[in-house]
FIVO-153802 format. One line per 10 residues: their letters; for each residue z, x, y of C-alpha. Coordinates in steps of 0.5 Angstrom, whole numbers, plus 500, padded with zeros to 3 digits. Layout:
N
A = Z X Y ~ ...;
//
This chain:
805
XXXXXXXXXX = 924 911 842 ~ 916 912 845 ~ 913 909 851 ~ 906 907 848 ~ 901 912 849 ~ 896 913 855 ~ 890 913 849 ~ 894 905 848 ~ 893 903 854 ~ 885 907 855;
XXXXXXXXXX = 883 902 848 ~ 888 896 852 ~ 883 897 858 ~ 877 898 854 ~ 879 891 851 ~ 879 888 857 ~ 873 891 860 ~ 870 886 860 ~ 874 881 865 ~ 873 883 872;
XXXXXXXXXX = 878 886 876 ~ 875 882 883 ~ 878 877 885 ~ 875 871 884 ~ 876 862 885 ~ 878 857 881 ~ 878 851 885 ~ 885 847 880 ~ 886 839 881 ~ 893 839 882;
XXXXXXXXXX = 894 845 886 ~ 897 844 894 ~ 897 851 895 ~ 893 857 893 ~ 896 861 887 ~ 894 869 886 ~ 895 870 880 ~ 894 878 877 ~ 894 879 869 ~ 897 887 868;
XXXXXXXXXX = 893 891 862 ~ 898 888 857 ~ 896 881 858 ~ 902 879 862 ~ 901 874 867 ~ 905 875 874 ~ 903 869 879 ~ 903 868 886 ~ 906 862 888 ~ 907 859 895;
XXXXXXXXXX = 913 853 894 ~ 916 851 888 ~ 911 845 885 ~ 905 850 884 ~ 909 856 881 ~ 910 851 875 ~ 904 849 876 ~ 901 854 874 ~ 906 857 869 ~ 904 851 865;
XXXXXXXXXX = 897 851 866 ~ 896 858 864 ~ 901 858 859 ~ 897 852 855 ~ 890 857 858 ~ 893 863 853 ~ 897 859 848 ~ 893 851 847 ~ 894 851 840 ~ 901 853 840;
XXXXXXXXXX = 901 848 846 ~ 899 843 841 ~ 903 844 834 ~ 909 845 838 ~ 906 837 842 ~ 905 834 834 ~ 911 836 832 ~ 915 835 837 ~ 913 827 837 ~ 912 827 830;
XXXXXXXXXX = 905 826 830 ~ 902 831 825 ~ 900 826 820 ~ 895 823 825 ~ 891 829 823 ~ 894 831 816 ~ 896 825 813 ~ 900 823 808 ~ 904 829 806 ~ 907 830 814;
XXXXXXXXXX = 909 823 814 ~ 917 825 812 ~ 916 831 818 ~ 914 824 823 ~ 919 820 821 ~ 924 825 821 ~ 923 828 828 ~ 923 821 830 ~ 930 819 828 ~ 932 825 830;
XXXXXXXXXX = 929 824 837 ~ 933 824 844 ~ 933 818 847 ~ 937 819 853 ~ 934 818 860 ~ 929 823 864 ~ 933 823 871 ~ 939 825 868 ~ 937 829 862 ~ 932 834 867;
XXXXXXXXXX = 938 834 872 ~ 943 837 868 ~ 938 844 867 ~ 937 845 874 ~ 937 840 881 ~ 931 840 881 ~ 929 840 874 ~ 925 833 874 ~ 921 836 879 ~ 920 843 876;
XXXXXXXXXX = 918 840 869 ~ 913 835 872 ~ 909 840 875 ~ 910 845 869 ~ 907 838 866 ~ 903 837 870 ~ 899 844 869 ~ 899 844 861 ~ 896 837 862 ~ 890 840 867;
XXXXXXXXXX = 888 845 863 ~ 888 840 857 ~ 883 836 862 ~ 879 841 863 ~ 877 844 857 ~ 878 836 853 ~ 871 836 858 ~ 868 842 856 ~ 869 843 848 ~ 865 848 846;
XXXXXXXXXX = 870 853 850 ~ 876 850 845 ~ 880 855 841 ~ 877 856 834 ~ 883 853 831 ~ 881 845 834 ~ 874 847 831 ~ 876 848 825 ~ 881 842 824 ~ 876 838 828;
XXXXXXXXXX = 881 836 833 ~ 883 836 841 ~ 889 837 844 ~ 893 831 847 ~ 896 830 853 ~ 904 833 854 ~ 910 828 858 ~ 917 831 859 ~ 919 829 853 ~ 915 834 849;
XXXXXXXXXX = 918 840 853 ~ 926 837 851 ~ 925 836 844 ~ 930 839 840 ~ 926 840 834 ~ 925 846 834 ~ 933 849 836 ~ 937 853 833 ~ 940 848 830 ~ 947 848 827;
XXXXXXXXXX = 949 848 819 ~ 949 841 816 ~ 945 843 810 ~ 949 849 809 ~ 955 843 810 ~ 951 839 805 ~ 951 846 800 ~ 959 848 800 ~ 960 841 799 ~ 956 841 792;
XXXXXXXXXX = 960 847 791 ~ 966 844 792 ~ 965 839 789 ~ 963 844 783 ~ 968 849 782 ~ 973 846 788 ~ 975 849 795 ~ 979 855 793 ~ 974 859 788 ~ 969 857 793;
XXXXXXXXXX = 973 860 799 ~ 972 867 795 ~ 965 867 794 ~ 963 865 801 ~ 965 871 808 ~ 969 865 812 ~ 972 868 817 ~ 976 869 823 ~ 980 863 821 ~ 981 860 814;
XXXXXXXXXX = 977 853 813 ~ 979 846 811 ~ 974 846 805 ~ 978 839 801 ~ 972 834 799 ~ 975 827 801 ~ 976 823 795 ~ 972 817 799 ~ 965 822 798 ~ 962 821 790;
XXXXXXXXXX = 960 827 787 ~ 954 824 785 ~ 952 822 792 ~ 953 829 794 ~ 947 831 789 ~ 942 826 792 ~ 937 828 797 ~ 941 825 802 ~ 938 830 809 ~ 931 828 807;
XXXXXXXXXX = 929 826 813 ~ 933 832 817 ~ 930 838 812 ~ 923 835 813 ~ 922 835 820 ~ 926 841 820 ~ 919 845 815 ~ 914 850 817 ~ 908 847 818 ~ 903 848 812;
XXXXXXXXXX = 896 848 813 ~ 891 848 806 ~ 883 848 806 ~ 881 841 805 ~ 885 840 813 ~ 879 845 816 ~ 871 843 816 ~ 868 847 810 ~ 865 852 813 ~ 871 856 814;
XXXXXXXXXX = 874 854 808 ~ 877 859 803 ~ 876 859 796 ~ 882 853 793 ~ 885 857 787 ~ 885 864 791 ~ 889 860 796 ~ 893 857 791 ~ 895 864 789 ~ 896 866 795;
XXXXXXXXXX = 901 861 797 ~ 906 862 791 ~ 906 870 793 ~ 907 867 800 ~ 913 863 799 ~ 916 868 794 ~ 917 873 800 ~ 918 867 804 ~ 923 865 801 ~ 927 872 798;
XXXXXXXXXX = 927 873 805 ~ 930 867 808 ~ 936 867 802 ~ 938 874 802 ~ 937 873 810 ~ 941 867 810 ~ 948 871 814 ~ 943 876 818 ~ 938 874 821 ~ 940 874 828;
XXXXXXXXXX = 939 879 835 ~ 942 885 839 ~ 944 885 847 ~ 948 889 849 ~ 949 893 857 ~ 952 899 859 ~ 956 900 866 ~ 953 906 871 ~ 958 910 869 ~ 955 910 862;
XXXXXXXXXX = 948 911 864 ~ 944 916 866 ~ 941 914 872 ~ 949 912 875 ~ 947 904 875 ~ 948 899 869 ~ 942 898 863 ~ 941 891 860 ~ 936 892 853 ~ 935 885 849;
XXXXXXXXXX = 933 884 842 ~ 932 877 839 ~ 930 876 832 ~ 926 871 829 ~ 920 869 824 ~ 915 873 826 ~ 909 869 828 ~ 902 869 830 ~ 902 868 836 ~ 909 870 838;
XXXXXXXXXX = 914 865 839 ~ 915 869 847 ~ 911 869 853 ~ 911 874 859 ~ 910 872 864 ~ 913 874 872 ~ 914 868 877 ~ 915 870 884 ~ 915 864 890 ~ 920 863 897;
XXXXXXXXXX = 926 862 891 ~ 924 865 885 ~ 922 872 883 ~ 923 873 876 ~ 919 876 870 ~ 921 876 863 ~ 920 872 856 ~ 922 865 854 ~ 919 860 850 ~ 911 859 852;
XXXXXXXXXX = 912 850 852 ~ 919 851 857 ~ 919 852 864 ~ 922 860 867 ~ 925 865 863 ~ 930 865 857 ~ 931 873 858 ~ 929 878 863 ~ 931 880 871 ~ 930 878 878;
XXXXXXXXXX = 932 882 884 ~ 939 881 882 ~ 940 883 875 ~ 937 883 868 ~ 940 878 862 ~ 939 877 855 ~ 942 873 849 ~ 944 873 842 ~ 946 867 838 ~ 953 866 839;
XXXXXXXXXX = 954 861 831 ~ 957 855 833 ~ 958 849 828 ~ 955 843 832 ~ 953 839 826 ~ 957 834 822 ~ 955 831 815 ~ 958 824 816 ~ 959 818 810 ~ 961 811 810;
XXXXXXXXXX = 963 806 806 ~ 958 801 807 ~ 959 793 807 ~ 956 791 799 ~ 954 784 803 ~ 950 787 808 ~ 948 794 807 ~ 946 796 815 ~ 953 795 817 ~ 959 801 816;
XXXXXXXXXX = 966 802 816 ~ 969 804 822 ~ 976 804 824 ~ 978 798 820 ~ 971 794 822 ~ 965 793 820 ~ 959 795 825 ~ 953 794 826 ~ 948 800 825 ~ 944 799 831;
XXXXXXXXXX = 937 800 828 ~ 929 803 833 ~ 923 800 829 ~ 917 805 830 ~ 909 806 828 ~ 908 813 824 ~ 900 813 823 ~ 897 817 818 ~ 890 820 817 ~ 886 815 812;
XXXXXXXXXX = 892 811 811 ~ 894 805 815 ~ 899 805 820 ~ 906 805 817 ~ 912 801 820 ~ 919 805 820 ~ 926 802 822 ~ 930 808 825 ~ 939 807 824 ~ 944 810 827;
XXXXXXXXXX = 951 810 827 ~ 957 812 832 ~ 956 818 830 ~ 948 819 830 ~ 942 818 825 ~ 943 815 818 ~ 939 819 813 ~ 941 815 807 ~ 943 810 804 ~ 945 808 797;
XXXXXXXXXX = 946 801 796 ~ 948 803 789 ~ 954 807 791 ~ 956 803 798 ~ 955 810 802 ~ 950 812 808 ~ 950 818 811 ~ 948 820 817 ~ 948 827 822 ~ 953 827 827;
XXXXXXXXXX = 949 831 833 ~ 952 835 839 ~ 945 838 840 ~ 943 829 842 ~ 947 830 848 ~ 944 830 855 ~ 943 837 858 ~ 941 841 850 ~ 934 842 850 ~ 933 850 847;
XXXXXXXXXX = 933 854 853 ~ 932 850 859 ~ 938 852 862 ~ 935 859 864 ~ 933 855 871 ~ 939 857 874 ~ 940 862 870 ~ 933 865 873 ~ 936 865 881 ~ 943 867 879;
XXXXXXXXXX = 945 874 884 ~ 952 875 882 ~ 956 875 876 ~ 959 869 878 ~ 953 866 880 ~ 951 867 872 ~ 957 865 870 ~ 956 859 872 ~ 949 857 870 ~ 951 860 863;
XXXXXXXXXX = 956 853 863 ~ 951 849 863 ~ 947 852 857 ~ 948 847 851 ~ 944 849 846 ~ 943 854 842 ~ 950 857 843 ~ 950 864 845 ~ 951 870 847 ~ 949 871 855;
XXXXXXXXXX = 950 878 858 ~ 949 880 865 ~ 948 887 869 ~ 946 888 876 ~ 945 892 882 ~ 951 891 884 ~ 954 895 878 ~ 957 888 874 ~ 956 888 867 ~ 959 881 863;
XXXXXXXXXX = 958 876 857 ~ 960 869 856 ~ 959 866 850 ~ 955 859 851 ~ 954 853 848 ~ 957 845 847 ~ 963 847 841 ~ 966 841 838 ~ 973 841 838 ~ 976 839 831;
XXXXXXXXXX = 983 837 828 ~ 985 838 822 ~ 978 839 818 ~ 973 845 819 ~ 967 841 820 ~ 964 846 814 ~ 964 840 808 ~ 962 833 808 ~ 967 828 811 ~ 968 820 812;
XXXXXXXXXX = 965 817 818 ~ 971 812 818 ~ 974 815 824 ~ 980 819 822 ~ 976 825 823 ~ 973 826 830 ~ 971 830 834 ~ 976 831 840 ~ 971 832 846 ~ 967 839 847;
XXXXXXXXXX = 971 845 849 ~ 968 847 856 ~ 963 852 856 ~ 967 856 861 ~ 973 857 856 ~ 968 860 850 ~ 969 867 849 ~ 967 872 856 ~ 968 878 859 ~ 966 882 866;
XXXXXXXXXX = 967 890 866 ~ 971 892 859 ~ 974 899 860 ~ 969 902 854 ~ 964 901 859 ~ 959 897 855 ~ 958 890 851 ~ 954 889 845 ~ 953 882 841 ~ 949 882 834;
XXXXXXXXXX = 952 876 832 ~ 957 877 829 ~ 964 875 831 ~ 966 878 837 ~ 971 874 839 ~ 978 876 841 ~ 983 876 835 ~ 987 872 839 ~ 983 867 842 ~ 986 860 845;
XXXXXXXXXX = 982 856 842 ~ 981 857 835 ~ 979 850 833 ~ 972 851 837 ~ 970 857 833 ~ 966 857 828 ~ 966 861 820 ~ 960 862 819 ~ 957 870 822 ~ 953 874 821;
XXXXXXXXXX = 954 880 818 ~ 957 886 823 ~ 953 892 820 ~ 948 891 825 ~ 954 890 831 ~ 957 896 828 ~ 952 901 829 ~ 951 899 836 ~ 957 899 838 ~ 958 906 834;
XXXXXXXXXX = 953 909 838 ~ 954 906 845 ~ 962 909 844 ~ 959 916 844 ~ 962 919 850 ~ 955 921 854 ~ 951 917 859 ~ 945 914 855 ~ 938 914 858 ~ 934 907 858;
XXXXXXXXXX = 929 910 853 ~ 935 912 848 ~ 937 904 849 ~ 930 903 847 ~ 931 907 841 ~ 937 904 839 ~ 934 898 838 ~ 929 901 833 ~ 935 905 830 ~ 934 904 822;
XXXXXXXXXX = 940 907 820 ~ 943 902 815 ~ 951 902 814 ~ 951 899 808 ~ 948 905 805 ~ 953 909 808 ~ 959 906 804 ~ 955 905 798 ~ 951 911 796 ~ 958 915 796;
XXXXXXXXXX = 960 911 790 ~ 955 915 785 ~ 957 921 787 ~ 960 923 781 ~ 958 918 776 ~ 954 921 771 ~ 947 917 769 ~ 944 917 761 ~ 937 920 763 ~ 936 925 767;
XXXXXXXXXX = 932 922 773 ~ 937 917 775 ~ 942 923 775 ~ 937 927 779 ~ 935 921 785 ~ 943 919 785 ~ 945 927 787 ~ 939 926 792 ~ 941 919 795 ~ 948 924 797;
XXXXXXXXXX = 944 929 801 ~ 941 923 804 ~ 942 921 813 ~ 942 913 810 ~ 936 912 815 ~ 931 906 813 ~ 925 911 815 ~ 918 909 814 ~ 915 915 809 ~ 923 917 806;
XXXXXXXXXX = 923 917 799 ~ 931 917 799 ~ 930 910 803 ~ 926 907 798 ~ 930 908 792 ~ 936 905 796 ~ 933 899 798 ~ 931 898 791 ~ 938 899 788 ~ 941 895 794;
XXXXXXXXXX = 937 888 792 ~ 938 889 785 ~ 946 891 786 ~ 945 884 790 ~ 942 880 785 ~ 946 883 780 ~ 953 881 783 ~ 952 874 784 ~ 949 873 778 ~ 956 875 775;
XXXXXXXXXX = 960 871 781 ~ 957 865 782 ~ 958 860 777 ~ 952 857 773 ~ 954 850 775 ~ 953 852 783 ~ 948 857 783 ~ 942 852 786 ~ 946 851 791 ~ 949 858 792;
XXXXXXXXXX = 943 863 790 ~ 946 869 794 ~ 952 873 795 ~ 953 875 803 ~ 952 883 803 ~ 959 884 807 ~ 963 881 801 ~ 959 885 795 ~ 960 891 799 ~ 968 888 799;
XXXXXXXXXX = 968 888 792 ~ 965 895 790 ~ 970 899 795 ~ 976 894 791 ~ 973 892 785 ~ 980 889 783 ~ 980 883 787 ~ 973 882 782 ~ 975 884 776 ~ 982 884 772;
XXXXXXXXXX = 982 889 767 ~ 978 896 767 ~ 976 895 774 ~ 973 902 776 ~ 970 902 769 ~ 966 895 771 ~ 965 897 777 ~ 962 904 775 ~ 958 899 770 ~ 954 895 774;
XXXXXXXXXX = 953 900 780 ~ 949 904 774 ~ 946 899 771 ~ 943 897 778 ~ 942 904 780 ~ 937 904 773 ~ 934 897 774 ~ 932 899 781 ~ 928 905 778 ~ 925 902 773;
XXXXXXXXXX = 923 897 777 ~ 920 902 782 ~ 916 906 777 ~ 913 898 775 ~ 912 897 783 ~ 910 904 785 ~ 908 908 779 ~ 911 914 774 ~ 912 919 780 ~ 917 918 786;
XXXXXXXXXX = 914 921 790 ~ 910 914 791 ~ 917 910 792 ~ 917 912 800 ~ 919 906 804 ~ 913 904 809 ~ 907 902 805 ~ 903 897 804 ~ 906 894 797 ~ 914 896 799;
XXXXXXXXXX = 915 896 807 ~ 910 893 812 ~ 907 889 816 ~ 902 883 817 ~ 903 877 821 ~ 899 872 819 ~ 896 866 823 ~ 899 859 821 ~ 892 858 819 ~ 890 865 816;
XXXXXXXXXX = 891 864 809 ~ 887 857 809 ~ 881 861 811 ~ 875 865 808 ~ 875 872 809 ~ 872 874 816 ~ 877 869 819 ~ 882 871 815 ~ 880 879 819 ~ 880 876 825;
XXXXXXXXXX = 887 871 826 ~ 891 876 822 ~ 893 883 824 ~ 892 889 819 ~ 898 891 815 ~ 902 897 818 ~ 908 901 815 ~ 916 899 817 ~ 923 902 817 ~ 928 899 817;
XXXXXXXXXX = 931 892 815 ~ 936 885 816 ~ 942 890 817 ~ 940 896 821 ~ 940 895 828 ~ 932 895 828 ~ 932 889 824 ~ 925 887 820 ~ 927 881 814 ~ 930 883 808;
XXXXXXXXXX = 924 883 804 ~ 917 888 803 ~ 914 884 809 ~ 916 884 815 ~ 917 877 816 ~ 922 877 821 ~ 926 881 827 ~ 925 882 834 ~ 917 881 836 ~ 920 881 843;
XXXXXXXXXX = 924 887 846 ~ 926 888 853 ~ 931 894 856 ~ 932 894 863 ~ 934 899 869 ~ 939 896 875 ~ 936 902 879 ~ 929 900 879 ~ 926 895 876 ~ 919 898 875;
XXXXXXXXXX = 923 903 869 ~ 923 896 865 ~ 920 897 859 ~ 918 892 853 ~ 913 889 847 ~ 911 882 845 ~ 908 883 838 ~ 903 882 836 ~ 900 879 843 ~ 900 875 850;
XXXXXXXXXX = 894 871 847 ~ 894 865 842 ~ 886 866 842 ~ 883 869 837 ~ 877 871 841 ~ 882 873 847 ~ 882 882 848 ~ 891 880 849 ~ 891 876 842 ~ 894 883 837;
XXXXXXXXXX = 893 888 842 ~ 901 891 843 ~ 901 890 834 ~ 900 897 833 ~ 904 899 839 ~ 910 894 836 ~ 910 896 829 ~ 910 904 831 ~ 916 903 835 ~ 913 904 842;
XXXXXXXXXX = 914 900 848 ~ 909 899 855 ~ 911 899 862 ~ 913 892 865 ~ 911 892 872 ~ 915 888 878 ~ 913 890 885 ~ 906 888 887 ~ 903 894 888 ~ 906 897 882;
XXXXXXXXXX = 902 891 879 ~ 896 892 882 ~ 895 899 880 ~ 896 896 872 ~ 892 890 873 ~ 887 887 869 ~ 885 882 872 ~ 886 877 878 ~ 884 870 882 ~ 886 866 885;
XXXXX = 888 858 883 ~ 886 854 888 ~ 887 847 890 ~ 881 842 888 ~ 878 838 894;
//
């Protein structure tokens, strides 16, 4: 691991020449006090607030100030108002995002995240609205993207800040696909195909749910809302257009990468935490690093930021749209997350009355479905009237009135108190264990993994989240909504997985299962996890007996050394090729470290080999009737059935096995030297056309090609991938992973040290908007300052936000 190095920060200074570094006044309407606020060398805003109201205040406004059109997509979707600007084909993501909207009440949905939660959203409300106000009156200084789409931003209510339409949701399209396999080649064959565990699940189809229902479109309404925004030429003015074949081409390669990487992914994406006690650590006192992996995006999906005023006093990042911060430290202690997978979804079908369409059985009734009429506009199309039904159990998505079926989702997430990450609030004033604990018991959605060190020499983990308790069902296949398969309550988030102080000295969380073998509540637990190549690794590194520096944890987070390949490669060692070169490279692949390294010819051919091996794995094993709907095997059960090909193949195992590990091994050199030429010395890992990186704006394919050169970053070299602890997607691209890192020392914070890729700023034209990509993409990290006068000397800028008269 490397600190950035001091010629970054010289270019980082450069960049920012141009703000001044005097204090200046900006009269603010809204405001009650003054606010200081001072923006470090890295593009971190820390604000100086002297009561409550005006820190939220002005986190919302220079939130929206850095980020406006990320403040207005995230504004569209979650009010389902994108075909008011793209018209008809976003009418599906509107009506989907308003059938699944939380129609709670605000004082008792805002209360649930802090005490004065309704007051701390107003004021961060409040904020974004005032910017919107201000550079509504002047358009010329609107970001280029509203520009572009000849549009302007809107105003924000509390509602926005809760939606939950862009939550780590649960698995009710995975519900919807087990239950088709089921359907196809019955619970038991499917059980073996799929990596379910710690317990054995219920996954016999209720003999009340067709088949021919179940291969309908029948979550239309959930997948549409739940989609990426896609932007194409013709939604911008002209002038910035590009070329529409170009961008045609451009879009299938896209959604090629895309997708490899989202399927092969599906039981890897995730993050890395972990703490250490001070008995493991250098400096005698405990560490925090945090990880968390998404889609990466331009601009990043988190925002630092440092919150100081009488009762808050925190830095770190969240989601830019929501109030506090989800990971970072206060005076106290340092927390991170990883999610925690918890099955809160259920697909629900009814029989449904043939006299009268909108009523569903229920306990021997007939009930009405209650029903929400609405008003979608669409861009250059009439207003359209929609009707929105609901169950007992939550919003229908289909109805087949042939079949006498409707389907609805049953929804934990639709519960008061589960907007994503809102529950940080308490979590940001916390200064013990007990004081985490317990704001952690209020965090709903998304489950996850909290870990907590601190000054006083703590460290501990509770597993988060609303968890239904299930009774004879697993929740992981289509059931009937007649009442005989409810929900029994949630389980309180104080009985989920946790711990304080282990005897190892360390806790790490990367998604995988990490609860205890005999854990009192087993019908709240989930099936479905990730992969533990990446825990594993941790955990193998954090066992070593000897005390870790923090730049060593920051390593770790960057650690490309891939365990899958340490039990694979070994099965080649003395398997005996047909031509001379796959001889040569298997004998190579032996001598090899089994890292991911950027410029490693060895990582190059592993890889390859390894995605091959996987594509021809499940090409064998997954019956063709079931493959649109299983297209991939989880690495963990391939890696199974190599090391005991029995349980795949009944007769001639090892000779089978041996087979397709040649035959893999031949294919993946073929396709280099289709890829990368004759010469192996051209199949290294980390270059433009095998591992790299390039992050691109959601309008950065749209555009012609000097826009292009300024909303997308370059292409940089990677190492690493889905399964090394430095996790960075599956694919060529580095598509997903961590663009947020933060490792923490208890001792001092002015130790912490961490990245946001590609930047701070959504503004193109801001200095702030790729200036940590190359930082990020080298592994390196900057400083984070907390003390005032440590911020001081790091400053680019700073002013103070007065009140307007």
């Amino acid at each position: 691991m490397k600190i950035a190095r001091i010629s970054f920060l010289i270019w980082t200074i450069s960049l920012t020449a141009f703000i001044s570094c005097t204090e200046k006044g900006n009269e603010i309407q809204g405001l009650n006090q003054p606010v200081e606020v001072i923006r470090d060398q890295n593009g971190i805003n820390h604000i100086f607030a002297q009561n409550e109201e005006d820190l939220f205040f002005a986190q919302g406004y220079l939130a929206a100030k850095d980020r406006l059109f990320q403040f207005e997509l995230w504004r569209r979707q979650a009010t389902g108002t994108l075909a008011e600007i793209l018209g008809e084909r976003e009418f599906e993501r509107d009506r989907g995002v308003r059938l699944f909207k939380f129609r709670g009440d605000k004082e008792t949905e805002l209360r649930h995240y802090h005490p004065r939660g309704v007051e701390i959203v107003d004021a961060f409300v409040a904020g974004i609205n005032t910017y919107i106000e201000e550079v509504n009156s002047n358009p010329e200084s609107l970001p280029v993207e509203f520009q572009m789409l000849g549009i302007k931003p809107q105003p924000w209510t509390w509602e926005v800040v809760i939606s939950r339409h862009q939550g780590l949701l649960e698995n009710v399209v995975d519900e919807l696909d087990i239950s088709r396999v089921v359907s196809q080649i019955g619970p038991e064959k499917a059980k073996k195909l799929y990596f379910f565990h710690p317990n054995e699940p219920i996954l016999e189809l209720d003999p009340g749910i067709p088949e021919e229902l179940l291969m309908k479109d029948i979550l239309s309404p959930y997948q549409a809302f739940r989609q990426r925004v896609e932007f194409r030429p013709e939604d911008i003015k002209e002038e910035f257009r590009r070329d529409i074949g170009k961008f045609e081409e451009a879009t299938v390669l896209l959604e090629d990468e895309l997708n490899f990487t989202l399927e092969s992914d599906a039981f890897a994406q995730g993050s890395n935490n972990w703490v250490i006690s001070g008995e493991k650590s250098a400096s005698g006192y405990p560490m925090m690093a945090n990880d968390p992996h998404r889609l990466q995006a331009i601009p990043s999906l988190r925002y630092w930021v440092h919150l100081n005023a009488p009762g808050w006093n925190v830095i770190g990042a969240g989601e830019p749209v929501i109030p506090g911060i989800s990971i970072g430290h206060n005076d106290y202690g340092a927390w991170g997350l990883t999610i925690f997978s918890t099955d809160n979804e259920d697909l629900r079908v009814y029989d449904i009355n043939p006299d009268n369409p909108r009523q569903y059985r229920f306990q021997g009734e007939w009930l009405d479905m209650q029903s929400i009429r609405d008003t979608i506009k669409l861009k250059g199309s009439e207003d359209r009237i929609v009707e929105h039904l609901y169950t007992i159990h939550g919003p229908v998505t289909f109805i087949d009135e042939d079949l006498n079926k409707a389907v609805a989702v049953e929804c934990a997430w639709l519960e008061p108190g589960s907007a994503p990450y809102l529950a940080s609030l308490r979590m940001d004033q916390s200064k013990t264990w007990e004081e985490f604990r317990d704001a952690c018991t209020y965090n709903n959605i998304p489950a996850e993994n909290m870990v907590w060190a601190d000054k006083k020499g703590d460290i501990g983990w509770q597993a988060t989240g609303i968890a239904p308790i299930r009774r004879g069902f697993s929740g992981l296949v289509a059931t009937m909504g007649d009442g005989r398969y409810e929900w029994d309550d949630y389980l309180p988030i104080a009985d989920r997985p946790h711990s304080i102080n282990p005897e190892s000295g360390f806790i790490s969380t990367a998604n995988q299962n990490v609860a205890e073998a005999d854990y009192p509540f087993p019908e709240a637990l989930g099936y479905e996890w990730a992969d533990d190549f990446r825990g594993e690794r941790i955990k193998e590194v954090l066992s070593q007996d000897r005390k870790f520096t923090l730049e060593e944890l920051g390593a770790l987070q960057n650690d490309y050394l891939a365990l899958p390949a340490r039990r694979l490669v070994p099965l080649l060692k003395n398997l005996t090729f047909e031509t001379e070169r796959a001889d040569s490279l298997s004998q190579v692949l032996q001598n090899w470290n089994f890292i991911l390294a950027p410029n490693s010819v060895e990582a190059g051919v592993y890889v390859m080999w390894e995605r091959i091996l996987r594509e021809n794995v499940s090409e064998l094993m997954i019956p063709d009737e079931v493959k649109p709907w299983l297209g991939s095997i989880q690495l963990t059960r391939v890696l199974e059935w190599m090391e005991n090909p029995t349980r795949i193949y009944n007769q001639n195992p090892i000779e089978n096995r041996n087979h397709i590990l040649m035959a893999s091994f031949e294919e993946a050199i073929e396709a280099l030297e289709e890829k990368l030429g004759e010469s192996p010395s051209n199949w290294h890992y980390g270059q433009a056309d095998y591992k790299h990186a390039k992050i691109r704006h959601p309008l950065g394919e749209v555009v012609n090609a000097e826009w292009q050169a300024k909303l997308n970053t370059e292409t940089l070299p990677r190492g690493g991938y889905s399964f090394t602890p430095g996790a960075n997607a599956y694919g060529d691209n580095n598509t997903s992973g961590a663009s947020f890192r933060i490792v923490v020392d208890t001792e001092d914070w002015e130790k912490t040290i961490g990245i946001n890729n590609p930047g701070q700023s959504g503004n193109p034209e801001s200095p702030f908007y790729k200036n940590l990509f190359p930082i990020w993409a080298n592994d390196e990290f900057v400083g984070i300052p907390f003390s005032k006068e440590n911020i001081l000397r790091k400053k680019a800028s700073q002013e103070r936000l007065i009140p307007k008269k």
